[in-house]
C-alpha positions as CSV (number, residue, x, y, z in Angstrom):
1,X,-9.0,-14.6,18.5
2,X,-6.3,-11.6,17.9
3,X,-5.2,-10.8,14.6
4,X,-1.3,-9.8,15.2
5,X,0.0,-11.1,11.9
6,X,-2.0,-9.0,9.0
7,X,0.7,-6.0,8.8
8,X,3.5,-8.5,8.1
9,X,1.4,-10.7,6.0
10,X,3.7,-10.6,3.0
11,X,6.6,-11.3,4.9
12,X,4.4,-14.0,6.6
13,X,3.9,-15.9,3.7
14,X,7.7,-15.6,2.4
15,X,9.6,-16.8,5.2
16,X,7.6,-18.7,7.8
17,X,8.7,-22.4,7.6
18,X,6.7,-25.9,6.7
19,X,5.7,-28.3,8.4
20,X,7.5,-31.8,7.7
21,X,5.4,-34.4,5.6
22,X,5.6,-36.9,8.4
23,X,3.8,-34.4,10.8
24,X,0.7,-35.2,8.2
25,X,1.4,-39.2,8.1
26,X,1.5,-39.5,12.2
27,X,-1.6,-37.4,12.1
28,X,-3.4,-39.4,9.2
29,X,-2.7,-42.7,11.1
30,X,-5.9,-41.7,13.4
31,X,-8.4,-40.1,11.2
32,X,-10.9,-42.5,9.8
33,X,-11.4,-40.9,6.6
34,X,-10.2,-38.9,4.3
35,X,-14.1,-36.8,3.0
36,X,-13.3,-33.2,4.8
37,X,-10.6,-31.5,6.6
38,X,-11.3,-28.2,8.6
39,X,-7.4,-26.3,8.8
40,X,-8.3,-23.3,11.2
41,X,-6.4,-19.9,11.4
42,X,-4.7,-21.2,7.7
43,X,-2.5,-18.2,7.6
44,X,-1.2,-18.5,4.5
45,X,-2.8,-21.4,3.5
46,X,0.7,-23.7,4.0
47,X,-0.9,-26.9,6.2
48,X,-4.4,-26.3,4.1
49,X,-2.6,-27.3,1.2
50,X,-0.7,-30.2,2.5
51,X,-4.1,-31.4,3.5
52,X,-5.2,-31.1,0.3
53,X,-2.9,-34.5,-1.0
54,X,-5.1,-36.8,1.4
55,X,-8.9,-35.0,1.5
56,X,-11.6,-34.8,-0.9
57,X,-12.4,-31.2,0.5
58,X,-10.4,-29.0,2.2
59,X,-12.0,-25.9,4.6
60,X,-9.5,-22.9,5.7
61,X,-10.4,-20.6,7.2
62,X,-8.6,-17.2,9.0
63,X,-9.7,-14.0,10.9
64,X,-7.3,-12.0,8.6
65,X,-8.1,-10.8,4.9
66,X,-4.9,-10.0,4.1
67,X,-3.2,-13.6,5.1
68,X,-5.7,-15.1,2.9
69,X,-4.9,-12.8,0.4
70,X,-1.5,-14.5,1.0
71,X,-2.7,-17.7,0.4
72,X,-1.4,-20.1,-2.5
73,X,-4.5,-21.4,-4.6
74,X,-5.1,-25.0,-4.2
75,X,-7.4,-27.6,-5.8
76,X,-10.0,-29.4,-3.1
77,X,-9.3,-26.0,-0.8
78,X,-11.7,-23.4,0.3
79,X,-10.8,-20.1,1.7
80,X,-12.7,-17.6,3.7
81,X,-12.9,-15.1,6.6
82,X,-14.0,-17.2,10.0
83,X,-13.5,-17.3,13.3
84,X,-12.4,-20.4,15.0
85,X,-14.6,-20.1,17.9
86,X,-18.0,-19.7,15.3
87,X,-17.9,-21.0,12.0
88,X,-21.0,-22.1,9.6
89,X,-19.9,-25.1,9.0
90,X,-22.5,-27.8,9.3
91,X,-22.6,-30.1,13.0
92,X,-20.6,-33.5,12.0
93,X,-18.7,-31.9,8.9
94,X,-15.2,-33.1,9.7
95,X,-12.5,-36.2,10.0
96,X,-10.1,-33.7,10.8
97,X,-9.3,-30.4,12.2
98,X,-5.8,-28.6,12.4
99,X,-4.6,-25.9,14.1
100,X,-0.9,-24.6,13.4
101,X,0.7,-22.1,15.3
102,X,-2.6,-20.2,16.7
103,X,-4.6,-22.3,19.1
104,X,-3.0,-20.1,21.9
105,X,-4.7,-17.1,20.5
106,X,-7.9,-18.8,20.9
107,X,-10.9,-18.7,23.3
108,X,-9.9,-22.4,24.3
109,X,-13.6,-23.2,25.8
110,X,-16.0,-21.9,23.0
111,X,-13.0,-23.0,20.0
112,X,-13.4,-26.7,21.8
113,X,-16.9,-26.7,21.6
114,X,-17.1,-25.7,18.1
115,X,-14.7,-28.5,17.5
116,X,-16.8,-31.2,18.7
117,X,-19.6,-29.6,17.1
118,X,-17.7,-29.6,13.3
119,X,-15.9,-33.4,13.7
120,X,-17.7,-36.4,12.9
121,X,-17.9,-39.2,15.8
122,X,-13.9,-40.8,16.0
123,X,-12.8,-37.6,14.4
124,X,-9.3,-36.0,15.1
125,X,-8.1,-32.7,16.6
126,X,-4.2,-31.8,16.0
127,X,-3.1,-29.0,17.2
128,X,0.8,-27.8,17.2
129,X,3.4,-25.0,17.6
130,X,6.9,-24.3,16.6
131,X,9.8,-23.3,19.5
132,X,12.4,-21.0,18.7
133,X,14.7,-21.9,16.0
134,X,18.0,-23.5,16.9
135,X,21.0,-22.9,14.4
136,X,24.5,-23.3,16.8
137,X,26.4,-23.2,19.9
138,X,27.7,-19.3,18.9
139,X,24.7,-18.2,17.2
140,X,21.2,-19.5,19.4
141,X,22.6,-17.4,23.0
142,X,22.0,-14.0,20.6
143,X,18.8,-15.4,19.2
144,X,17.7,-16.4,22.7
145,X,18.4,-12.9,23.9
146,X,16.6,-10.9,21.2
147,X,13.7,-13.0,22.3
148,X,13.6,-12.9,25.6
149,X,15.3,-9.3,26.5
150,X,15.3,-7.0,23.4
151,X,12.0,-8.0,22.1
152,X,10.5,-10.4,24.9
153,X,8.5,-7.1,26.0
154,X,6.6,-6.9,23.3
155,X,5.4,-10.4,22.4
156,X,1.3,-10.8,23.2
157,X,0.7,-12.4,26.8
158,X,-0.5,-15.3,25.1
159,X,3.1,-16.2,24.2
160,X,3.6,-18.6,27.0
161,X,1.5,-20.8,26.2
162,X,4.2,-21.3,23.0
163,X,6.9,-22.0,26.0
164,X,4.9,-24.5,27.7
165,X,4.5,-26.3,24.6
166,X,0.1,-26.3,25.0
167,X,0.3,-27.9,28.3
168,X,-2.0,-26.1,29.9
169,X,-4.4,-25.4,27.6
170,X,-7.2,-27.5,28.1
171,X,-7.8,-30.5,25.6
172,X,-10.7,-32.2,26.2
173,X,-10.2,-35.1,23.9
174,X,-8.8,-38.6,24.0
175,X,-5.7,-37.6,23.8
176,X,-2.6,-39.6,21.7
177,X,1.0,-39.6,22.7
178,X,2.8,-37.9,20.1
179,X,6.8,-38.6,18.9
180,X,8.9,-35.5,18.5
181,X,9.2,-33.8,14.9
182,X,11.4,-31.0,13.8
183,X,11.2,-28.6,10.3
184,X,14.4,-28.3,9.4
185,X,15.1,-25.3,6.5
186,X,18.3,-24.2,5.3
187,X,18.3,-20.5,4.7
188,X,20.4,-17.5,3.5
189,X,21.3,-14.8,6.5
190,X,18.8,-12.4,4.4
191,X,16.2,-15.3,5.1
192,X,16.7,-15.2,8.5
193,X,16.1,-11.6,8.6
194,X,13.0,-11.9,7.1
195,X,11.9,-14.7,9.4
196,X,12.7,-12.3,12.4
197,X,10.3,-9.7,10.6
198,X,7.7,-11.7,10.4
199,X,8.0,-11.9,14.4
200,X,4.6,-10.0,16.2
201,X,6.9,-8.9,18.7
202,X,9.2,-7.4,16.5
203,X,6.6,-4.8,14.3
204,X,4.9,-4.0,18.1
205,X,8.9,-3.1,19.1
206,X,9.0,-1.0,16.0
207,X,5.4,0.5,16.6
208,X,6.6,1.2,19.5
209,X,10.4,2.9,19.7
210,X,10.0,4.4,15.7
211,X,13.0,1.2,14.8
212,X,13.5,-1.9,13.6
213,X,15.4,-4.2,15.9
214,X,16.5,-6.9,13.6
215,X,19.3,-5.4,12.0
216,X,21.3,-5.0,15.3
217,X,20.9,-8.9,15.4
218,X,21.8,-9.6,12.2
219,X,25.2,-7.7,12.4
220,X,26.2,-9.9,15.8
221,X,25.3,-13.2,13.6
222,X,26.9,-12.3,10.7
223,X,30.2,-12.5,11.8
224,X,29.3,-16.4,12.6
225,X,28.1,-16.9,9.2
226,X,29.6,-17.4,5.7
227,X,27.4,-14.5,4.1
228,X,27.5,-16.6,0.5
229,X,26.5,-20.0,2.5
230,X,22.9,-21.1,3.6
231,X,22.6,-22.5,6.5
232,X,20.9,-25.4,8.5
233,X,18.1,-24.5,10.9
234,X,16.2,-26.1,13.3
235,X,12.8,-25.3,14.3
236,X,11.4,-28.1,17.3
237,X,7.8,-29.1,17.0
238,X,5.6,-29.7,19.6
239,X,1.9,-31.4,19.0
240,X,-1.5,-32.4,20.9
241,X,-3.5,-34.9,18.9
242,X,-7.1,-35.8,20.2
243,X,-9.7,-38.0,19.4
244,X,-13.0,-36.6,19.3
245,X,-14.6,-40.0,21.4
């Protein structure tokens, strides 16, 4: 599993958006209980938490120190340092395991066998990601082009997986059709710069050419938005949910 997100950690935490509670209540519908939930690669703790409303004990765990560090403190949760692929956890631990935004930096075969290690009999794997945000008609072409031509160089190879929504990564569960969600935040222009920041793509561009890209983007957008206004994004969710038979 890489670890592409610790320099922007802070920035991470600030501005990366939630996950709607009705994600959680589809998901809930097929776990049959509510003792332990596993949420691997945590980040900054955000789906961990949420978890933490419906489950007696809550495991998060992350490859990077510093997004932990990150991480708001939650009753019922349990941080530490793991990777997904080998954990300590105990065989038959889980009802649920979650995976935001990260399975594609996974080894897919050993991760899925720790899995079905780690979840009880019936137990539940949902995984997701997050496409790229959608604001308007004038604004998402220069998004779309910062992502795919100023900075599209520079995101990990692993990025496609992201486009094809986890279609081809194996899932060798009984898998559950899933309804389309959406997060939907409404956020300042300086928000939206710091979402863009928190981009891997954008801190290997800067690595890279000595500059940060972002501000160029920001000046095209900002003539298409009331600077004193927030404004309405949307960020499409796509999800695999499996049943560990």
């Amino acid at each position: 599993m890489k670890d592409l997100f610790s320099k922007q950690s802070d920035a991470y935490a600030k501005y990366r958006p939630t996950y709607p509670t009705e994600l959680f209540e589809f998901i809930l519908k097929y776990v049959p209980g509510r003792e332990a939930a596993w949420d691997c690669a945590t980040g900054n703790g955000q789906v961990a938490v949420a978890l933490a409303d419906y489950f007696e004990r809550v495991e998060a765990t992350d490859i990077s120190e510093q997004q932990l560090a990150q991480a708001e403190p939650a009753q019922r949760v349990h941080y530490q340092v793991s990777r997904a692929e080998e954990t300590t956890f105990p065989a038959e631990s889980f009802n649920l395991v979650t995976v935001g935004q990260a399975l594609h930096w996974f080894n897919f075969e050993t991760f899925h066998s720790e899995v079905k290690r780690v979840l009880k009999p019936g137990g539940v794997l949902a995984v997701w990601g997050y496409e790229l945000l959608e604001i308007s008609p004038e604004i998402d072409p220069l998004i779309l082009d910062f992502y795919t031509t100023v900075v599209g160089p520079y995101w990990a190879p692993e990025r496609h997986h992201i486009q094809e929504k986890y279609t081809k990564i194996p899932f060798p569960y009984q898998e559950v059709q899933v309804p389309v969600f959406s997060m939907i935040k409404h956020w300042s222009l300086e928000e939206l710069s710091g979402y863009f920041s928190s981009w891997s793509s954008v801190q290997a561009y800067k690595e890279a050419n000595g500059e940060d890209p972002v501000p160029e983007l920001i000046d095209q957008i900002s003539p298409l938005w009331d600077v004193d206004q927030v404004q309405e994004i949307e960020f499409p969710i796509f999800m695999r949910l499996g049943i560990n038979a």
